[in-house]
N, CA, C and O of each residue as an XYZ file, in Angstrom:
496
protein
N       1.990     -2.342     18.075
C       1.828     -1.965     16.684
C       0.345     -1.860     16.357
O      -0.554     -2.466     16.940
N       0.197     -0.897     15.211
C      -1.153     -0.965     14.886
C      -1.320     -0.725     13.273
O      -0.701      0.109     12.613
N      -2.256     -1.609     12.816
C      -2.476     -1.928     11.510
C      -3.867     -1.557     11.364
O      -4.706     -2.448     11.499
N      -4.292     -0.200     11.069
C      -5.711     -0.108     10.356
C      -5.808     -0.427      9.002
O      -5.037     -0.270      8.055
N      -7.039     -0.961      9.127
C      -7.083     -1.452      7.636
C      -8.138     -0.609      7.023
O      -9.101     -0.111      7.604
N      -7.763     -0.501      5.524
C      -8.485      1.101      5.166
C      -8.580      0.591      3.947
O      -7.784     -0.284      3.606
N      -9.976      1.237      2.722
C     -10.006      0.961      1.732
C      -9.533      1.884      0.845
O      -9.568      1.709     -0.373
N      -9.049      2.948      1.431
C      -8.150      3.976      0.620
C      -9.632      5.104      0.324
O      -9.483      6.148     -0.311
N     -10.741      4.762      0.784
C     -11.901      5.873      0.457
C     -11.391      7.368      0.727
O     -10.416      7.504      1.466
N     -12.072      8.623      0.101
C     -11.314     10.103      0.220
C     -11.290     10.127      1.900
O     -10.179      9.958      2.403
N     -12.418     10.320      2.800
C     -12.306     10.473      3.983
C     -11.295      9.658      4.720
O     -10.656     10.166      5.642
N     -11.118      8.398      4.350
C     -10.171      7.539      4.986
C      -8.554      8.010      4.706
O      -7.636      8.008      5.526
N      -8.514      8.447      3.152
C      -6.714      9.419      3.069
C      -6.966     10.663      3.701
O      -5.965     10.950      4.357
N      -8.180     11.869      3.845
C      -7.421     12.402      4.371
C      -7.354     12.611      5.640
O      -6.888     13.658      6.088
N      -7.881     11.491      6.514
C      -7.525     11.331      7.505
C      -6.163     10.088      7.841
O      -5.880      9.612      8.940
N      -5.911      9.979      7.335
C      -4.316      9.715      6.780
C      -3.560     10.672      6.813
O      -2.871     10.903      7.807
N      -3.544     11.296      5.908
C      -2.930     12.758      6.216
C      -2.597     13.580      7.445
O      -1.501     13.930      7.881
N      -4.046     13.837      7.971
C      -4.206     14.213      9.223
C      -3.291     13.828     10.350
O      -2.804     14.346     11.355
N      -3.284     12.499      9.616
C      -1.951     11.950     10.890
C      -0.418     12.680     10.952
O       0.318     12.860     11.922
N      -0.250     13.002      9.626
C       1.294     13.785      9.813
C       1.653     14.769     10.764
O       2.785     14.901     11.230
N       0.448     15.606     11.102
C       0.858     16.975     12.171
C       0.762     16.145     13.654
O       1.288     16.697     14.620
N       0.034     14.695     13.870
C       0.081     14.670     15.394
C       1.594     14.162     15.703
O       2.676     14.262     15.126
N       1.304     13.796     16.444
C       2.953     14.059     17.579
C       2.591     12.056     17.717
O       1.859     11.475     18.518
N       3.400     11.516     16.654
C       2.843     10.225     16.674
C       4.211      8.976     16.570
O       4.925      8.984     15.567
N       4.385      8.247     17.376
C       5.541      7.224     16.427
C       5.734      6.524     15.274
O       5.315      5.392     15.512
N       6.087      6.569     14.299
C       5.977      5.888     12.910
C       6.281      4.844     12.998
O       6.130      4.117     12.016
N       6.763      4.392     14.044
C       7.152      3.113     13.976
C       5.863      2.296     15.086
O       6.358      1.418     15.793
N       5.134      2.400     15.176
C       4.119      2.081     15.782
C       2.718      1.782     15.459
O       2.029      0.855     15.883
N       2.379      2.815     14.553
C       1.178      2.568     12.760
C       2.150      2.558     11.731
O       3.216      3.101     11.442
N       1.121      1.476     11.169
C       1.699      1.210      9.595
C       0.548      0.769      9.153
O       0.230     -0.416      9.253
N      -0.481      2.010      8.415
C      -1.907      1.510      7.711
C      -1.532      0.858      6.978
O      -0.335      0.956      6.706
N      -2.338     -0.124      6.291
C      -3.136     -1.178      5.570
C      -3.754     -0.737      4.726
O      -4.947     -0.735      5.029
N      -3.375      0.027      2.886
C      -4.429      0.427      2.268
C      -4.626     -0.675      1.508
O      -3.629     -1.293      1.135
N      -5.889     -1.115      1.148
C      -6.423     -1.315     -0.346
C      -7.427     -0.468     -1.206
O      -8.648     -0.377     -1.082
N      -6.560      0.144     -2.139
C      -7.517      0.635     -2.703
C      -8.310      0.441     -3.709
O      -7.752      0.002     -4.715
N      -9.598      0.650     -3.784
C     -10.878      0.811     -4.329
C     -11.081      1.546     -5.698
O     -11.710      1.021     -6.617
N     -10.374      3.100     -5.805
C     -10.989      3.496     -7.044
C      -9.526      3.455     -8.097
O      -8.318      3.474     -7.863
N     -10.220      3.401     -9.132
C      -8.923      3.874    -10.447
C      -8.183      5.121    -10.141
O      -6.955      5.191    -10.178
N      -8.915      6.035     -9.859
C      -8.322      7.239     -9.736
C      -7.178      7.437     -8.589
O      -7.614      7.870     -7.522
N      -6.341      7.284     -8.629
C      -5.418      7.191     -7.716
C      -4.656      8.236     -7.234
O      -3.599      8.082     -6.622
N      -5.237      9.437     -7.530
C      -4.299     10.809     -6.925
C      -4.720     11.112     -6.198
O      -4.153     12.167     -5.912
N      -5.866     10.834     -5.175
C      -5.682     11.110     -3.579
C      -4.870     10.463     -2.864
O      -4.405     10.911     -1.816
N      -4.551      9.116     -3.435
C      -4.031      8.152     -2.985
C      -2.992      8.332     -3.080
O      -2.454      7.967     -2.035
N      -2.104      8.814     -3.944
C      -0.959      9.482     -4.081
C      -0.181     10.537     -3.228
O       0.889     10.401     -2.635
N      -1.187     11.868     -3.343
C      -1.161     12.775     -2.824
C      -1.094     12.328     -0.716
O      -0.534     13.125      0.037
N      -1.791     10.929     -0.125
C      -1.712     11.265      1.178
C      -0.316      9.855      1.589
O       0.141      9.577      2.698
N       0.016      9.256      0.289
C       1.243      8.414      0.316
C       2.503      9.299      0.207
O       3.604      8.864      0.543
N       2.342     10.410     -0.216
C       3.621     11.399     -0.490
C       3.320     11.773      0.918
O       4.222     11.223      1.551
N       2.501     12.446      1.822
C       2.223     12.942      2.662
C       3.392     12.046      4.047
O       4.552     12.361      4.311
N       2.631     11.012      4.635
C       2.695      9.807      4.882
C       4.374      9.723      5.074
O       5.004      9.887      6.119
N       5.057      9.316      3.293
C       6.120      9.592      3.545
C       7.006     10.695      4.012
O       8.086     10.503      4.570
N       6.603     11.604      3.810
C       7.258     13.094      4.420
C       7.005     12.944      5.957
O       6.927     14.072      6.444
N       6.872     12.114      6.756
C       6.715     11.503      8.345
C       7.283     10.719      8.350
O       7.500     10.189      9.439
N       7.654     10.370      7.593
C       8.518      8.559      7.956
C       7.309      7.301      8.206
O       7.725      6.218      8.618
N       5.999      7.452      7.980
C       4.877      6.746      8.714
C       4.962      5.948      7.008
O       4.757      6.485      5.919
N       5.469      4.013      7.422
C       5.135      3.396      6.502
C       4.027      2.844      6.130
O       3.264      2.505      7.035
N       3.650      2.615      4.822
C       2.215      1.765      4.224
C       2.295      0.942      3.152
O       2.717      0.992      1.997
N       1.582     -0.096      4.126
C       1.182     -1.075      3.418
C       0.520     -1.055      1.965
O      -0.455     -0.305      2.005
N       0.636     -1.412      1.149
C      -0.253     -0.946      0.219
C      -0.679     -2.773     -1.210
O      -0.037     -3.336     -2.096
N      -1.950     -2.938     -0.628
C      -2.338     -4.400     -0.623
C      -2.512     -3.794     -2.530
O      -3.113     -2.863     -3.067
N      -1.523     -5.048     -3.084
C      -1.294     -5.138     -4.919
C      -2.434     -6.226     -5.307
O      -2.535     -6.466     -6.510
N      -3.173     -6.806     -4.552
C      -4.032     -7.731     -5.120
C      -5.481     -7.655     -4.730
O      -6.080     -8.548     -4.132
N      -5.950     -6.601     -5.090
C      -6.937     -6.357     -4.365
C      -8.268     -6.986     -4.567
O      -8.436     -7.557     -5.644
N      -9.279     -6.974     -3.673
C     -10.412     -7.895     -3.435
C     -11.507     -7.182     -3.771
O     -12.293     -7.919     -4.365
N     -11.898     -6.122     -3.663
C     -12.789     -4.962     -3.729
C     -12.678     -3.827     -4.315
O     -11.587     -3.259     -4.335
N     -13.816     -3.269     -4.919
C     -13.687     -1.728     -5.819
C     -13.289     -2.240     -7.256
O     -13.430     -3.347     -7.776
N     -12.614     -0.778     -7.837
C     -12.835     -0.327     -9.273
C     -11.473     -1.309     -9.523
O     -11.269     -1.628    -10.694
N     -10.899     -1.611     -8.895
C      -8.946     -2.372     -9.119
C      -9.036     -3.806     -8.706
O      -7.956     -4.397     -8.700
N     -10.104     -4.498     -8.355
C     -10.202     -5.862     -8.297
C      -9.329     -6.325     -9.149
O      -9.051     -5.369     -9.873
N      -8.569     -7.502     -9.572
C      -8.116     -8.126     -9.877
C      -7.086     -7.113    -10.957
O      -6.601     -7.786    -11.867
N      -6.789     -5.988    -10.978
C      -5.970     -4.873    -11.654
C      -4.921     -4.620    -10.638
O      -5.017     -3.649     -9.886
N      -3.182     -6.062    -10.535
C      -2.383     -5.130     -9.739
C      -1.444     -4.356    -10.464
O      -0.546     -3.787     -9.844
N      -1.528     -4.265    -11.641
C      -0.430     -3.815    -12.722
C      -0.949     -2.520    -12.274
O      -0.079     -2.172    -11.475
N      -1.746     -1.684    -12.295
C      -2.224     -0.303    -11.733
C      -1.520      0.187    -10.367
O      -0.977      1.275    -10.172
N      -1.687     -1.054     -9.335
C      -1.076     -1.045     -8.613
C       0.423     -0.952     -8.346
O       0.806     -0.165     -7.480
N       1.367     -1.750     -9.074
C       2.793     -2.149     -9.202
C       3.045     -0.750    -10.043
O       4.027     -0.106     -9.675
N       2.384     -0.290    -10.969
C       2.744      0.729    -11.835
C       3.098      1.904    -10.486
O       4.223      2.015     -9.999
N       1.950      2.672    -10.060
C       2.003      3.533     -8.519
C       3.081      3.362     -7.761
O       3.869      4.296     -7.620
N       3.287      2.149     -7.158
C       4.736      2.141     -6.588
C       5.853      2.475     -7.247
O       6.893      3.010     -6.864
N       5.419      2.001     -8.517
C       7.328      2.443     -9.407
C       6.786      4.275     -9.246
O       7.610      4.890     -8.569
N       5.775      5.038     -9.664
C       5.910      6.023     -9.842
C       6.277      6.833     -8.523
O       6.897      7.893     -8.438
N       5.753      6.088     -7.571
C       6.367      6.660     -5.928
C       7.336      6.537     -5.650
O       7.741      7.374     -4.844
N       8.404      5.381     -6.138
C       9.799      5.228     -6.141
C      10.624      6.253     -6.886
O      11.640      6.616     -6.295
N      10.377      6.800     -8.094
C      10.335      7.781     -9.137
C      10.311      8.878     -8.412
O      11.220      9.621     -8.782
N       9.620      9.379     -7.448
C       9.432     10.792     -6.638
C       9.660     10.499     -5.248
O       9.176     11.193     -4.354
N      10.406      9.457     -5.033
C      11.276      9.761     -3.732
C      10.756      9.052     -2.324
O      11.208      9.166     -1.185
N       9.428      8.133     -2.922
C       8.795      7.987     -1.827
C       9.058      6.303     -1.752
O       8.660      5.404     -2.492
N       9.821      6.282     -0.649
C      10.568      4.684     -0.586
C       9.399      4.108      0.571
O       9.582      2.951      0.950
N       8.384      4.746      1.065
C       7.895      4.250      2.330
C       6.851      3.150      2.006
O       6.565      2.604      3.072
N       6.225      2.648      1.069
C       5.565      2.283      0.540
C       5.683      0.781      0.361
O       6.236      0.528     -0.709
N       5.327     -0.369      1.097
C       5.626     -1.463      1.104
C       4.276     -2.440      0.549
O       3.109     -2.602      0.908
N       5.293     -3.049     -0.684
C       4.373     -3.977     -1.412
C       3.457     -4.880     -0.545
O       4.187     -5.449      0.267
N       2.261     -5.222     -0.389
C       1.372     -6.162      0.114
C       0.352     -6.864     -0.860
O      -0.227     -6.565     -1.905
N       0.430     -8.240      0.226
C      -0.499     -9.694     -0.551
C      -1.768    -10.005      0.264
O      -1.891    -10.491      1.388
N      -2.418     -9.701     -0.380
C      -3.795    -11.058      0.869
C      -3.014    -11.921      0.066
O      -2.435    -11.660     -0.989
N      -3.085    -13.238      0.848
C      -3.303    -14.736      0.798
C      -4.726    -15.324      1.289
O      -5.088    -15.420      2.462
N      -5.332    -15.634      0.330
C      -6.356    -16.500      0.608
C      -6.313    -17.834      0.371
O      -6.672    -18.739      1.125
N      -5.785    -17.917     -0.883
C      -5.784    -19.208     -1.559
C      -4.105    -19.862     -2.051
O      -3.052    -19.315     -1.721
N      -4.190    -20.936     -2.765
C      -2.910    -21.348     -3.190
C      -2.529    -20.116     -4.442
O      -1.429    -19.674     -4.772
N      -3.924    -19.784     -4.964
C      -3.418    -19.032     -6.071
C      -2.907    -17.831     -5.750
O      -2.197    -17.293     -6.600
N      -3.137    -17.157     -4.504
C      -2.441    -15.732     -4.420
C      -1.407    -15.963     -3.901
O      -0.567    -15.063     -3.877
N      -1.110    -17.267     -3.301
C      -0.048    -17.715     -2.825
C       1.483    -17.233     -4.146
O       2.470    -16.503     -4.235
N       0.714    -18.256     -4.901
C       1.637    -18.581     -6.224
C       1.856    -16.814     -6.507
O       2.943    -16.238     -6.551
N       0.553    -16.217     -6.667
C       0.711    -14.532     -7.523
C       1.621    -13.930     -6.857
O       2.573    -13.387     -7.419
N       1.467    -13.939     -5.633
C       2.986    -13.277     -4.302
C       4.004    -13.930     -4.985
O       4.515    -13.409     -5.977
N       4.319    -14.899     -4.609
C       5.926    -15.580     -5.175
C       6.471    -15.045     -6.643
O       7.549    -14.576     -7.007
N       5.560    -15.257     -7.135
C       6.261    -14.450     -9.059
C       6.160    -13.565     -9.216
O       6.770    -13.148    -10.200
N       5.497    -12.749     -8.569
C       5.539    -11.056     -8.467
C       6.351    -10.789     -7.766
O       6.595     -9.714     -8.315
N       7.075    -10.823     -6.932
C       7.639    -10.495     -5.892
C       9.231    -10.891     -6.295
O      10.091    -10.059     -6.010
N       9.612    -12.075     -6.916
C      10.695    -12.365     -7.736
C      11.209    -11.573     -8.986
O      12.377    -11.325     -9.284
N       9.712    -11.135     -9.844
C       9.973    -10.674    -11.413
C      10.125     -9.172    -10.784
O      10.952     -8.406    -11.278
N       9.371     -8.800     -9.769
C       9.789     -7.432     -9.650
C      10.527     -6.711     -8.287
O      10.329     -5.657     -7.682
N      11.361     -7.702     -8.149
C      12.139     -7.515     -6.771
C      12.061     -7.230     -5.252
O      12.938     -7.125     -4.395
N      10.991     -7.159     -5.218
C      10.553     -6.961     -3.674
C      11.095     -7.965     -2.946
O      10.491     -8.001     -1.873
N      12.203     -9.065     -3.011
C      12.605     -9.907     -2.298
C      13.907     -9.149     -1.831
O      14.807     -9.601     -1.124
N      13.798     -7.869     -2.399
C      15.164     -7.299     -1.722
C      14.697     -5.943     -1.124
O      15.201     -5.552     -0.071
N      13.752     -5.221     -1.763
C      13.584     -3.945     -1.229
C      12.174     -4.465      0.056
O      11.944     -3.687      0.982
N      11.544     -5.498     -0.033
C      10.475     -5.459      1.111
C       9.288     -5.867      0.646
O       8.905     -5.402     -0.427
N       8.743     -6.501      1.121
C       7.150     -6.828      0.722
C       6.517     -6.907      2.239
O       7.180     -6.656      3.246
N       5.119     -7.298      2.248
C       4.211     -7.948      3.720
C       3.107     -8.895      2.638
O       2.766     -8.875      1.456
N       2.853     -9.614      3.748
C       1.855    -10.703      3.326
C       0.772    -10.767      4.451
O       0.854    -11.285      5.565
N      -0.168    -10.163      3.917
C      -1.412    -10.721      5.063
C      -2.292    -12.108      4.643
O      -2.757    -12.515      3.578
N      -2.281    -12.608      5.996
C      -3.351    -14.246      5.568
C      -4.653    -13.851      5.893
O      -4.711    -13.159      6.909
N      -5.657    -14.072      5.364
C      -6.287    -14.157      5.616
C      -7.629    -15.335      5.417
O      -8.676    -15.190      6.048
């Protein structure tokens, strides 16, 4: 398996993208985004992509860095709207650093169901 970890920067989606035409197993990558800016329609645009391959992503809701630091409601919002247009590939993600993101995973993940459709947790 392979997990790149990506800050969602333009060059980094659309070489994301890029990945859909190679001749690749989806079940073998599964990037790691966190993203960085507010603007979220590249980010969109190479998660629709992405899914039209079957190639799943991670997509880290608590982020550490950029314009969405401590903004996962921006985040959680995006997934419902990707769920909305068909794109189921999209799997909720946590850093864990501390007890407190500990706790933020557990009640997020309860109030908004990812204990049934899927989450990932990275430690770090």
């Amino acid at each position: 398996m392979y997990f790149p970890y990506l800050r969602g920067k333009q060059f980094e989606l659309i070489a994301l993208r890029e990945l859909v035409g190679l001749p690749l197993n989806p079940e073998r990558i599964i990037p790691i985004i966190e993203p960085v800016k507010k603007n979220v329609s590249s980010l969109k645009t190479a998660l629709k992509a992405l899914s039209g391959a079957n190639i799943r992503v991670q997509l880290v809701v608590n982020n550490e860095h950029g314009e969405l630091k401590g903004d996962s409601e921006s985040i959680f919002t995006l997934i419902e709207e990707l769920k909305d247009l068909g794109v189921t590939s999209v799997i909720p993600t946590y850093l864990i650093k501390t007890d407190r993101d500990s706790a933020f995973a557990q009640e997020s993940i309860m109030q908004r169901g990812f204990s049934d459709s899927g989450y990932a947790l990275v430690v770090v």
